[in-house]
GUZAKOL-699110 format. One record per residue: residue number from 0; residue in three letters; x, y negated, z negated of N, C-alpha, C in turn. Coordinates in steps of 0.1 Angstrom, whole numbers, padded with zeros to 4 digits. Layout:
<kevex NUM; "Ala"; <X; Y; Z>; <X; Y; Z>; <X; Y; Z>> ...
//
This chain:
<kevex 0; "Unk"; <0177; -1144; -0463>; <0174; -1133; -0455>; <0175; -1137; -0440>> <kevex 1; "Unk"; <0181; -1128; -0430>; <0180; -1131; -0418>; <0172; -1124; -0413>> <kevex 2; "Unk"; <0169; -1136; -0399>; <0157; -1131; -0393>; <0160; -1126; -0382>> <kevex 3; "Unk"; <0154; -1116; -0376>; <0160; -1113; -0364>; <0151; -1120; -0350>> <kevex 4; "Unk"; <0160; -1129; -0341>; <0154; -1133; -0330>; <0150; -1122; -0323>> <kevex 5; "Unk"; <0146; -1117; -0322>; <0145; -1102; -0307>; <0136; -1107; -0298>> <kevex 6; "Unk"; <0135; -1097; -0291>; <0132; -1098; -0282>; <0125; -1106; -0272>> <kevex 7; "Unk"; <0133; -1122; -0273>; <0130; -1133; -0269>; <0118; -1136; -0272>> <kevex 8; "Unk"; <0114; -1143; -0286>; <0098; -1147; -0285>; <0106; -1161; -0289>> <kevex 9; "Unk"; <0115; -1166; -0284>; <0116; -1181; -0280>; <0112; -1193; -0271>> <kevex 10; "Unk"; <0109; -1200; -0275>; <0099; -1211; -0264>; <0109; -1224; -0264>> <kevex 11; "Unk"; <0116; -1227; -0253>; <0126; -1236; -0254>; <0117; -1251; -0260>> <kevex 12; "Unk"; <0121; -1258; -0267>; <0113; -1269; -0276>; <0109; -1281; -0264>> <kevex 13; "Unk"; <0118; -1280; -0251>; <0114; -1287; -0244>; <0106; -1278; -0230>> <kevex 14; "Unk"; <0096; -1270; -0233>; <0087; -1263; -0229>; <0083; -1270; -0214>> <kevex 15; "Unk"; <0082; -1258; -0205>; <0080; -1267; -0196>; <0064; -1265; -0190>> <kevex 16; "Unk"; <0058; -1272; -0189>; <0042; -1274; -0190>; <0036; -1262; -0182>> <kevex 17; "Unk"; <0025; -1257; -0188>; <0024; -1243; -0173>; <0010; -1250; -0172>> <kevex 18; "Unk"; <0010; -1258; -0165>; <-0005; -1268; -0161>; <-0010; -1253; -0149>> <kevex 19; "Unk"; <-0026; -1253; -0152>; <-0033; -1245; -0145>; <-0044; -1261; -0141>> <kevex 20; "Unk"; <-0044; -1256; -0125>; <-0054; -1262; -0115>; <-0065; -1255; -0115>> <kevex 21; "Unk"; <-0077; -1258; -0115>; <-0088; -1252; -0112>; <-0100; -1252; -0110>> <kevex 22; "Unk"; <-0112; -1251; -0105>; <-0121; -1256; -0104>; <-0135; -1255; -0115>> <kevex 23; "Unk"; <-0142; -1266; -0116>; <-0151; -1270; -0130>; <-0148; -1279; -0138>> <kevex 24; "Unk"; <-0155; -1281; -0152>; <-0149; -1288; -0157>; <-0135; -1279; -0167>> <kevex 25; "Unk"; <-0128; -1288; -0170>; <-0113; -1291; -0178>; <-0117; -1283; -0194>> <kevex 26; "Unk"; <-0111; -1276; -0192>; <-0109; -1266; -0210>; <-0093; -1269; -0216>> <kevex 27; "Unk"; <-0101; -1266; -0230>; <-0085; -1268; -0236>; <-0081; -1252; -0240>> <kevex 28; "Unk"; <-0073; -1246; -0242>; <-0068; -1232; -0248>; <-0069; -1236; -0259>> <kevex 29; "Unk"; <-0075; -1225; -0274>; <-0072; -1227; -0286>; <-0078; -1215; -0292>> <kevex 30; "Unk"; <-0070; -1218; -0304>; <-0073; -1201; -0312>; <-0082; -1205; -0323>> <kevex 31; "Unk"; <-0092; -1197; -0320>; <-0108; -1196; -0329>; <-0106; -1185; -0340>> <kevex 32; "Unk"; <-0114; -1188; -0350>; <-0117; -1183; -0366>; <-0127; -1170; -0359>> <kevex 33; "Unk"; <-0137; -1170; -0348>; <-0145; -1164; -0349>; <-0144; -1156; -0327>> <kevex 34; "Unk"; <-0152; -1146; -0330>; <-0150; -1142; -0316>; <-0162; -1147; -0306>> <kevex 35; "Unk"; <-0153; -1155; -0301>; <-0161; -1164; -0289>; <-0169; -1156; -0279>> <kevex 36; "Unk"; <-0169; -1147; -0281>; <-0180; -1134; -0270>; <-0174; -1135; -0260>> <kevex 37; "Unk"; <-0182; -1132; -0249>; <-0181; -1128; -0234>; <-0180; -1143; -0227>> <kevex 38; "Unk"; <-0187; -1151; -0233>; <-0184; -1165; -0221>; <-0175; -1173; -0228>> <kevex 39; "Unk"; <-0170; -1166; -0242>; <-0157; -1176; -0246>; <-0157; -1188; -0252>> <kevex 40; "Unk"; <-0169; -1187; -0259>; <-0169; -1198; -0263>; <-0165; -1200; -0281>> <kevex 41; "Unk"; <-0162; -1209; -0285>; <-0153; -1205; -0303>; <-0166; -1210; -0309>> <kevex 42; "Unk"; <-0173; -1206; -0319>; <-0183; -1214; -0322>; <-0177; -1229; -0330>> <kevex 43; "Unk"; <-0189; -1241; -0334>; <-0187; -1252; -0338>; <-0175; -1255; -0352>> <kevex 44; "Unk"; <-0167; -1254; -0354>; <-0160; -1253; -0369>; <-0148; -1245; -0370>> <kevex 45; "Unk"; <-0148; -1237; -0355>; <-0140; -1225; -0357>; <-0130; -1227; -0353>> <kevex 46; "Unk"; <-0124; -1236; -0350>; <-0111; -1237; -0342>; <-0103; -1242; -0351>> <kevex 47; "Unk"; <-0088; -1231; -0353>; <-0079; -1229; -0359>; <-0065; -1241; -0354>> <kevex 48; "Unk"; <-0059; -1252; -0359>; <-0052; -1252; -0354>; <-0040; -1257; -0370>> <kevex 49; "Unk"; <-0039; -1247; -0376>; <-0027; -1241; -0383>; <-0018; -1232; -0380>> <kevex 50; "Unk"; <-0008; -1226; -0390>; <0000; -1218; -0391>; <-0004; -1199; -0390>> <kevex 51; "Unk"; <0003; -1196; -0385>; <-0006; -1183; -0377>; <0005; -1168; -0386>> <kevex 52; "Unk"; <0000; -1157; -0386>; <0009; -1145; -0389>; <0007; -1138; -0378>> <kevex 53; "Unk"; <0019; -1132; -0372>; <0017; -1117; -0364>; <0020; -1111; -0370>> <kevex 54; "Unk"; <0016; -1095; -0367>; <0019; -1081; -0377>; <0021; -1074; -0366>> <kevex 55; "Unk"; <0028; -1065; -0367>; <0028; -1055; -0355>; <0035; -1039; -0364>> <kevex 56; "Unk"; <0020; -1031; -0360>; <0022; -1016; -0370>; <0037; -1010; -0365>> <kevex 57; "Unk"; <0043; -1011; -0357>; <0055; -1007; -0349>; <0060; -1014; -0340>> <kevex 58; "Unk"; <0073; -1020; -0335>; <0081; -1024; -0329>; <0091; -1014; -0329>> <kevex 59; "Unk"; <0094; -1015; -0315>; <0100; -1003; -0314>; <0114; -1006; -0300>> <kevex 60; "Unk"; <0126; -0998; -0307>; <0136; -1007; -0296>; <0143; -0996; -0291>> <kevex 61; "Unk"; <0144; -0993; -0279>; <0150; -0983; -0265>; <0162; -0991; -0265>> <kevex 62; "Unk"; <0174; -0982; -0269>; <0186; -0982; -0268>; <0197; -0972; -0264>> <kevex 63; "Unk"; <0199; -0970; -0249>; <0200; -0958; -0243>; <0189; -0945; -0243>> <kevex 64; "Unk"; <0198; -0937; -0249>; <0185; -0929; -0254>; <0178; -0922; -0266>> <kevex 65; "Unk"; <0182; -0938; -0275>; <0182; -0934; -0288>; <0170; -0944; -0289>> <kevex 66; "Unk"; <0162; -0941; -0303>; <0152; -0949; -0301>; <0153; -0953; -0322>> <kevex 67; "Unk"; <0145; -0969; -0319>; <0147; -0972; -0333>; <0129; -0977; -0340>> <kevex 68; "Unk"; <0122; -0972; -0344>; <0111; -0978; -0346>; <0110; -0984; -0360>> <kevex 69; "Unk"; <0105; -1000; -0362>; <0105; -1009; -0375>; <0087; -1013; -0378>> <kevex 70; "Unk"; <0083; -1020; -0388>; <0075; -1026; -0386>; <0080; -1041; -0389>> <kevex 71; "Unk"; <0073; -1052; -0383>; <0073; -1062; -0377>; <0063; -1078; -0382>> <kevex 72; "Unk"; <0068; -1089; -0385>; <0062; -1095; -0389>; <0069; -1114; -0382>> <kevex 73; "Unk"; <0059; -1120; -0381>; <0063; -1138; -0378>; <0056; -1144; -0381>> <kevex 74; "Unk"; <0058; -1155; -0385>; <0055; -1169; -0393>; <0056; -1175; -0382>> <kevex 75; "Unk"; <0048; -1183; -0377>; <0045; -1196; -0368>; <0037; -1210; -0376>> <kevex 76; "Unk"; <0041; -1219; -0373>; <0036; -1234; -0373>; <0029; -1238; -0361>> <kevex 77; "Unk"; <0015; -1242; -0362>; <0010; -1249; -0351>; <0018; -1258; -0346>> <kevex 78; "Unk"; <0018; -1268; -0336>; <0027; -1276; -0332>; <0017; -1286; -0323>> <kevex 79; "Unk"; <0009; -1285; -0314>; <-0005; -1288; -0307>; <-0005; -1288; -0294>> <kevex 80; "Unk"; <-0016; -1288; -0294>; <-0024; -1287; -0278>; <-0019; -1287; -0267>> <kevex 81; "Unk"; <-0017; -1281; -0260>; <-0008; -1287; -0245>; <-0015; -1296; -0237>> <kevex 82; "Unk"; <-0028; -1291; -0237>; <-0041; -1297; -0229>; <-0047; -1287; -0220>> <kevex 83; "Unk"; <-0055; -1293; -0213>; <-0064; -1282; -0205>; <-0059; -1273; -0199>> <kevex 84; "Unk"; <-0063; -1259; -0204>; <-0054; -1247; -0197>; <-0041; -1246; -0195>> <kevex 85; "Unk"; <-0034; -1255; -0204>; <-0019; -1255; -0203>; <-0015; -1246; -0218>> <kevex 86; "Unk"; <-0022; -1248; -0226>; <-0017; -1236; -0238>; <-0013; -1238; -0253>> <kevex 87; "Unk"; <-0019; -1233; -0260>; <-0011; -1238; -0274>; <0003; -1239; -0280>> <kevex 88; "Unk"; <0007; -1245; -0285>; <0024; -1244; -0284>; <0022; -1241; -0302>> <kevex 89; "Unk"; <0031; -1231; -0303>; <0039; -1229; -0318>; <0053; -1229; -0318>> <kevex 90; "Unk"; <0060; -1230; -0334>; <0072; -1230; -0333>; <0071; -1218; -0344>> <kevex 91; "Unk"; <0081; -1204; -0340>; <0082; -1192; -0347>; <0093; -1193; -0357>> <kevex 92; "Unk"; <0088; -1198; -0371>; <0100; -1199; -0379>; <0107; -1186; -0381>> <kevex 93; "Unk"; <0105; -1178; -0383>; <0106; -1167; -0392>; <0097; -1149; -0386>> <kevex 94; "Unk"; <0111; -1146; -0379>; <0108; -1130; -0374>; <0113; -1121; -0378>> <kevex 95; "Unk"; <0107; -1111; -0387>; <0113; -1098; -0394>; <0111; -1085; -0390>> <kevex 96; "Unk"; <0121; -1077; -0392>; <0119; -1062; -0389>; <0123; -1052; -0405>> <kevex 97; "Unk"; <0114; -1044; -0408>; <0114; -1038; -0417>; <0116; -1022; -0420>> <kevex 98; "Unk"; <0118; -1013; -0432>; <0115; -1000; -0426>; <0114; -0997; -0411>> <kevex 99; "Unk"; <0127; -0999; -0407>; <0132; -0995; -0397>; <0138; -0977; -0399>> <kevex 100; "Unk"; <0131; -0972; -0390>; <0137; -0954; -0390>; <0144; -0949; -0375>> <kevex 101; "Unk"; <0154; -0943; -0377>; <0157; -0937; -0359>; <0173; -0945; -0363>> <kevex 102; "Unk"; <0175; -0941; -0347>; <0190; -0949; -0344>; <0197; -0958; -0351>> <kevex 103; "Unk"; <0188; -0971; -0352>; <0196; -0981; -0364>; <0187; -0982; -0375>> <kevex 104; "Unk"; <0192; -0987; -0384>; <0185; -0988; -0397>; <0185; -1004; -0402>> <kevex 105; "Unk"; <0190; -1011; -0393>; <0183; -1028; -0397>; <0183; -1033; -0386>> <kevex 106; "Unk"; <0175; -1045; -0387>; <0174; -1054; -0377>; <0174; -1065; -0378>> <kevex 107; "Unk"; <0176; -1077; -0374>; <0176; -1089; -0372>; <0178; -1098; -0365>> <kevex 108; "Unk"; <0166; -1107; -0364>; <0163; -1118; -0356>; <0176; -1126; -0356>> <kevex 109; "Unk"; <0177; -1128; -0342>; <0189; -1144; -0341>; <0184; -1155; -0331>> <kevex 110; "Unk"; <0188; -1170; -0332>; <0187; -1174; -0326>; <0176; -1185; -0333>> <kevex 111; "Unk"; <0167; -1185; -0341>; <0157; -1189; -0346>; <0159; -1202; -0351>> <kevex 112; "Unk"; <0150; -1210; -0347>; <0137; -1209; -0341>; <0134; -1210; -0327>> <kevex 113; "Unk"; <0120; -1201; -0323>; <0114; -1204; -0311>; <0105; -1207; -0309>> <kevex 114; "Unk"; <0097; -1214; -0295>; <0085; -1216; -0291>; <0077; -1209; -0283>> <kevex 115; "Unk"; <0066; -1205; -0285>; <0057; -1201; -0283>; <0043; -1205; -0277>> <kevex 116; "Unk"; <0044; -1200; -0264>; <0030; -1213; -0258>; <0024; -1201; -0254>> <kevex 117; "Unk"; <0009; -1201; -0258>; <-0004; -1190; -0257>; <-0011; -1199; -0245>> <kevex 118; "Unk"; <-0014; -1191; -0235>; <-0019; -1197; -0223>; <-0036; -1187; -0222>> <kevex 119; "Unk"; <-0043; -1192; -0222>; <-0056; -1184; -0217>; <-0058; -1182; -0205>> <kevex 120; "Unk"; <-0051; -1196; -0198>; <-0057; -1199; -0180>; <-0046; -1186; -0177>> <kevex 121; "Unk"; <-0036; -1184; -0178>; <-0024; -1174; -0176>; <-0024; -1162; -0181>> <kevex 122; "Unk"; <-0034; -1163; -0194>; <-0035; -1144; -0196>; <-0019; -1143; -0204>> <kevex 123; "Unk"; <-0012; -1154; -0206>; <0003; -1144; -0212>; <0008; -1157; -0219>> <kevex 124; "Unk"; <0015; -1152; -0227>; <0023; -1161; -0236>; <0037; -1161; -0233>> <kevex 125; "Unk"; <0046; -1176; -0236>; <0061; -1180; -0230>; <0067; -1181; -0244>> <kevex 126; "Unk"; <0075; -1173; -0242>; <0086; -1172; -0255>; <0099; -1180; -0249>> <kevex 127; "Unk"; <0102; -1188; -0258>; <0120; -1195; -0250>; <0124; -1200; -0265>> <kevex 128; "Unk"; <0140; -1205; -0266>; <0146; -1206; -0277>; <0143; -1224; -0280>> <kevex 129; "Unk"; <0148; -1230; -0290>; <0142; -1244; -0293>; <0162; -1248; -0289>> <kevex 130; "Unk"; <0165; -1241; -0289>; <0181; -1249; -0287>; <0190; -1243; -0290>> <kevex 131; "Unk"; <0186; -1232; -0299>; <0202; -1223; -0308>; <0204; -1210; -0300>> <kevex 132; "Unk"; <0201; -1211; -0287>; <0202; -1196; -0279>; <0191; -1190; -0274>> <kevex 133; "Unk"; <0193; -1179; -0263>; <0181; -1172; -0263>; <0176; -1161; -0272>> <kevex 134; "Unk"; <0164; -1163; -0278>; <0163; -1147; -0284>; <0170; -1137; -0285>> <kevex 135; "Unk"; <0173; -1134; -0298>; <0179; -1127; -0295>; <0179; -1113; -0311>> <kevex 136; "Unk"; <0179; -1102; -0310>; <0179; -1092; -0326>; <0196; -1085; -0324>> <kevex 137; "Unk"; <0199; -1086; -0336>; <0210; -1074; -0339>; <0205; -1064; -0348>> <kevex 138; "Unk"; <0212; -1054; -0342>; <0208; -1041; -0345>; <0222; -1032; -0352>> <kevex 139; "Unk"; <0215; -1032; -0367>; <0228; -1025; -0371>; <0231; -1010; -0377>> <kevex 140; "Unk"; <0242; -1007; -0379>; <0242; -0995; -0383>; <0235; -0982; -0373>> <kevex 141; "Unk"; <0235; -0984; -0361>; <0228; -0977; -0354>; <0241; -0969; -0354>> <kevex 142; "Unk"; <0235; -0953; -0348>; <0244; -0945; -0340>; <0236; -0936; -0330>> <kevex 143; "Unk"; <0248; -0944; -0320>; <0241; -0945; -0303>; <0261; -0939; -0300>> <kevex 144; "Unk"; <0256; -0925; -0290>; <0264; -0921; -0283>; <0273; -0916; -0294>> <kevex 145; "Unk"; <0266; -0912; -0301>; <0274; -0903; -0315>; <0288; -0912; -0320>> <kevex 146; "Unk"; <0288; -0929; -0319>; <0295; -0935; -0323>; <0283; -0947; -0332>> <kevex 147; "Unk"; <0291; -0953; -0344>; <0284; -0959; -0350>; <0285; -0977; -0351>> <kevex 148; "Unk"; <0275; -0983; -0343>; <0276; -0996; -0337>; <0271; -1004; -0346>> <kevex 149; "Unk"; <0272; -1019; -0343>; <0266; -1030; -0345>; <0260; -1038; -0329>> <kevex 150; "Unk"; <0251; -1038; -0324>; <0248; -1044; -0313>; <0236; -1053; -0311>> <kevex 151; "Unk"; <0246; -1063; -0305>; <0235; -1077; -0300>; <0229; -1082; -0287>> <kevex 152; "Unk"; <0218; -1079; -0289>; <0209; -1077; -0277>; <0204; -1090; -0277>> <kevex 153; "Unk"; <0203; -1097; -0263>; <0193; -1110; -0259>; <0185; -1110; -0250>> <kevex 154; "Unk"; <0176; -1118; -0249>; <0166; -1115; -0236>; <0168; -1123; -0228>> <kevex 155; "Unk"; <0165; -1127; -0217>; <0166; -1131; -0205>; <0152; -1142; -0206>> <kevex 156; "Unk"; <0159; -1157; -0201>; <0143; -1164; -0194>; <0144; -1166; -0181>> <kevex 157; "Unk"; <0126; -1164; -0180>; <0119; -1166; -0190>; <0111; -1157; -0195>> <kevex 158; "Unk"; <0107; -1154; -0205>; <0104; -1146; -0211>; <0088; -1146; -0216>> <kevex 159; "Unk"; <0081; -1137; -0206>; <0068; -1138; -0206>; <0061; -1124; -0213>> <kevex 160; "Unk"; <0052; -1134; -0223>; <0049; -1118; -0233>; <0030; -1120; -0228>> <kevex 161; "Unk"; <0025; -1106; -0226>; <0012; -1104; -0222>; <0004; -1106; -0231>> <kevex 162; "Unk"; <-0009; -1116; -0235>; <-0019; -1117; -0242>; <-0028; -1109; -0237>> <kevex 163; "Unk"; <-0034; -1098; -0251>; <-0043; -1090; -0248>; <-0055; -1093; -0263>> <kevex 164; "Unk"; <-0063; -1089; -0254>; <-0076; -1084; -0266>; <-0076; -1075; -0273>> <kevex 165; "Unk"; <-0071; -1071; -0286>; <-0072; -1058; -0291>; <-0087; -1053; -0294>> <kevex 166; "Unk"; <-0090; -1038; -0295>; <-0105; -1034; -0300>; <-0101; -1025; -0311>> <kevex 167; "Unk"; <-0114; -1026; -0320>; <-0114; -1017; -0330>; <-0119; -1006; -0324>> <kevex 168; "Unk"; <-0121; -0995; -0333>; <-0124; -0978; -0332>; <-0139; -0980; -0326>> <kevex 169; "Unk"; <-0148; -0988; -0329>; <-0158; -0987; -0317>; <-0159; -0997; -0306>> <kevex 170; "Unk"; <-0148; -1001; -0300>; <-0148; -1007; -0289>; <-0148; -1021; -0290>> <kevex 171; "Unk"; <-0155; -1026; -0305>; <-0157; -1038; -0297>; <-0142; -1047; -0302>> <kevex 172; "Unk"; <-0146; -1059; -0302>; <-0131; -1072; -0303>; <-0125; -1073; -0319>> <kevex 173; "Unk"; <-0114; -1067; -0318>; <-0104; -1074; -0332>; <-0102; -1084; -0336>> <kevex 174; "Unk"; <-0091; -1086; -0329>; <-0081; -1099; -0328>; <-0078; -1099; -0317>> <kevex 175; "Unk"; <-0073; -1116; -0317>; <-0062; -1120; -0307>; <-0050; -1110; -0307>> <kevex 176; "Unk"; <-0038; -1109; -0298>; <-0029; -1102; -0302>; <-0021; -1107; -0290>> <kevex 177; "Unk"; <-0004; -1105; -0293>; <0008; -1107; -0281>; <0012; -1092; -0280>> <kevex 178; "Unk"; <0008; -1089; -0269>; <0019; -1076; -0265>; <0035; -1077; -0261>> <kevex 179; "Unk"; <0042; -1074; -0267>; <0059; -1076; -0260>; <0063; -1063; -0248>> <kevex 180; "Unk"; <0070; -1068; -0241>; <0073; -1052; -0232>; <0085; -1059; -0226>> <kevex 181; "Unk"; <0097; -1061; -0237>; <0114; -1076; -0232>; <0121; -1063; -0227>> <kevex 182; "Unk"; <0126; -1064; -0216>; <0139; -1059; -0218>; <0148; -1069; -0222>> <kevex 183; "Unk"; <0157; -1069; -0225>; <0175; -1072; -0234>; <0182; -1069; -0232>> <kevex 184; "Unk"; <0198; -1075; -0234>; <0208; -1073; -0225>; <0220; -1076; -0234>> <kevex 185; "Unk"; <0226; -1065; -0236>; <0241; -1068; -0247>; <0246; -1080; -0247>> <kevex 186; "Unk"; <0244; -1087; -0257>; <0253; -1104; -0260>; <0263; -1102; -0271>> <kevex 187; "Unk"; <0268; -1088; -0272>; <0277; -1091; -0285>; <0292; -1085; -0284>> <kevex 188; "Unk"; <0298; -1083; -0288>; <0313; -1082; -0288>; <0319; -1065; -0286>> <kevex 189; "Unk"; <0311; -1056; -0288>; <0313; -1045; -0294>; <0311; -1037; -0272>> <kevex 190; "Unk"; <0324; -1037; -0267>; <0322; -1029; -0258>; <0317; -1014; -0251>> <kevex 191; "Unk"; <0315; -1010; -0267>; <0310; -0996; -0266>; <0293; -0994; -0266>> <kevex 192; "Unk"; <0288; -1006; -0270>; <0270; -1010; -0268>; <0266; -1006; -0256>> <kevex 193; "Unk"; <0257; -0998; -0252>; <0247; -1000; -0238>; <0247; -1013; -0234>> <kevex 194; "Unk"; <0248; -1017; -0218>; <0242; -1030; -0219>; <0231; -1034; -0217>> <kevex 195; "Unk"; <0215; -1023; -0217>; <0207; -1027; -0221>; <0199; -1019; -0227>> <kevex 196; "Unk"; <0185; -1028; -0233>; <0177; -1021; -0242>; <0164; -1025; -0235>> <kevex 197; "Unk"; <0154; -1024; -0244>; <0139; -1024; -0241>; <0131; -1030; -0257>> <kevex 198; "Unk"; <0126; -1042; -0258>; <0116; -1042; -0272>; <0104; -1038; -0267>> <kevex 199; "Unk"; <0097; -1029; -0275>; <0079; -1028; -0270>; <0073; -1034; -0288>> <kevex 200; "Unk"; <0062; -1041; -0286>; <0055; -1040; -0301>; <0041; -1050; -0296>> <kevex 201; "Unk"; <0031; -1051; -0302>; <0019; -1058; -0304>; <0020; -1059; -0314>> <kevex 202; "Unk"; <0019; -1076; -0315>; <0018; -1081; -0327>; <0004; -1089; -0329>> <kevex 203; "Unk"; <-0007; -1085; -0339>; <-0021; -1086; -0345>; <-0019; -1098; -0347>> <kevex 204; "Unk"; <-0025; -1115; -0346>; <-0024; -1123; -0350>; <-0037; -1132; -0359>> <kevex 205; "Unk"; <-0035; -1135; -0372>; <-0041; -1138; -0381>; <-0037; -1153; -0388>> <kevex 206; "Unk"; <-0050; -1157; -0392>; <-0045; -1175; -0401>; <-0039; -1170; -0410>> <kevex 207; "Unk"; <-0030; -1180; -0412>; <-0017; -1177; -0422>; <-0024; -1187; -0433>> <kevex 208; "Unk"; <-0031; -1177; -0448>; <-0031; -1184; -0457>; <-0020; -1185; -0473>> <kevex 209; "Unk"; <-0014; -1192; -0469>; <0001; -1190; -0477>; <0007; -1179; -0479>> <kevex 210; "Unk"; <0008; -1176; -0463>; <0020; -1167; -0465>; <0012; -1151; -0463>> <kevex 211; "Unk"; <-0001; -1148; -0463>; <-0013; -1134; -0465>; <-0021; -1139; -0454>> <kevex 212; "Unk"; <-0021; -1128; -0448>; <-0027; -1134; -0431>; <-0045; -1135; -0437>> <kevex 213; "Unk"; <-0051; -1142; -0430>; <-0064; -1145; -0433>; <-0073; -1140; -0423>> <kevex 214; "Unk"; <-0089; -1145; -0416>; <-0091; -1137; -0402>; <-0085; -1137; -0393>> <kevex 215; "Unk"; <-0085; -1126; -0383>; <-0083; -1128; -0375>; <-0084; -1135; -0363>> <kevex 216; "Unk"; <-0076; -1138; -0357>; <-0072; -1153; -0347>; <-0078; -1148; -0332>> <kevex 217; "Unk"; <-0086; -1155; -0325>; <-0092; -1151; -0306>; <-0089; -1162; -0301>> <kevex 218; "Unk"; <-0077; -1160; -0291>; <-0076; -1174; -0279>; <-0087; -1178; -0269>> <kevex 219; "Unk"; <-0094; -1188; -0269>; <-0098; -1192; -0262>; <-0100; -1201; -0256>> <kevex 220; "Unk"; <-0109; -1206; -0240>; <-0105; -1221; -0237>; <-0119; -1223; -0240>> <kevex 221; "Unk"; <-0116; -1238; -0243>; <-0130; -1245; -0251>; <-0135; -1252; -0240>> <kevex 222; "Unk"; <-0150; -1256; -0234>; <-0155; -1262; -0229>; <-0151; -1275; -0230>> 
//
């Protein structure tokens, strides 16, 4: 099965350090089993440093003015620590798009694998490719401009995806989560393609217990 790279959630393998200066003592970023509250703290036991799932209920891709919405799934590998306020690094083996409805009717990841560094001190996560390209999804079977395409869209580094706190229906903390908001830019052969697009999606992120996401994952910096 192929995966689709989209919308650059690649992290080039030789990552380049996002060291945060700052004053107090030295934290490390890491993703906790449990929600660390208001001062952020992971309780004793909780700190996850395995293989992770994102879910995202909709990814959704702006292509001209055609629109394609999938639902969305990745497999990550821990990889480790960056160090204090510098960020967790993962490698994203595996990104899918599914039941896809609208404009195109498949999707797929190219470029795979990427890296992924969750920054707390930064509020955002760095997607870049490990070496086989930038991020990148093809989009097939679409019909855009009442002609019927294949188009390969890449993203641009570097490619900075927003970490957010998601809430449940009474406000309080879910999960951890990556918001995407890439634009992309025609990489593929087919002249008649827009030459750009738009990925939007939040992807839920959860401990990956073989393969069935487990609780949900809260980035935090540890004391």
């Amino acid at each position: 099965m192929r995966y689709i790279k989209m919308l650059g959630l690649a992290v080039a393998v030789a990552l380049a350090a996002m060291a945060f200066v700052g004053s107090g003592t030295a934290s490390a970023d890491s993703a906790c089993l449990a929600d660390p509250g208001a001062l952020g703290l992971c309780p004793a036991g909780s700190v996850w440093n395995g293989p992770i799932i994102g879910l995202s209920g909709e990814a959704l891709f702006k292509v001209d003015n055609t629109v394609t919405k999938c639902k969305s799934s990745f497999l990550a590998d821990y990889n480790f620590n960056e160090g204090a306020h510098v960020g967790v690094l993962y490698l994203i083996l595996s990104l899918s798009f599914f039941e896809c409805v609208g404009a195109c009717t498949n999707a797929f990841s190219e470029n795979l694998s990427y890296l992924l560094l969750v920054s707390m001190a930064q509020l955002h996560a760095k997607l870049t490719g490990d070496g086989n390209g930038p991020p990148a999804v093809l989009l097939q079977n679409c019909l855009i401009l009442n002609v019927f395409l294949n188009c390969l869209y890449k993203t641009q580094p570097p490619v900075l995806l927003n970490y957010v706190l998601e809430t449940n229906a009474m406000g309080g903390p879910l999960a951890g989560a990556l918001r995407f908001n890439t634009p992309i830019v025609w990489g593929g052969d087919d002249p008649f393609c827009p030459q750009e697009a738009v990925f939007q999606a939040t992807y839920l992120i959860y401990e990956d217990q073989g393969g069935v996401e487990g609780p949900a994952l809260f980035f935090t910096a540890l004391p």
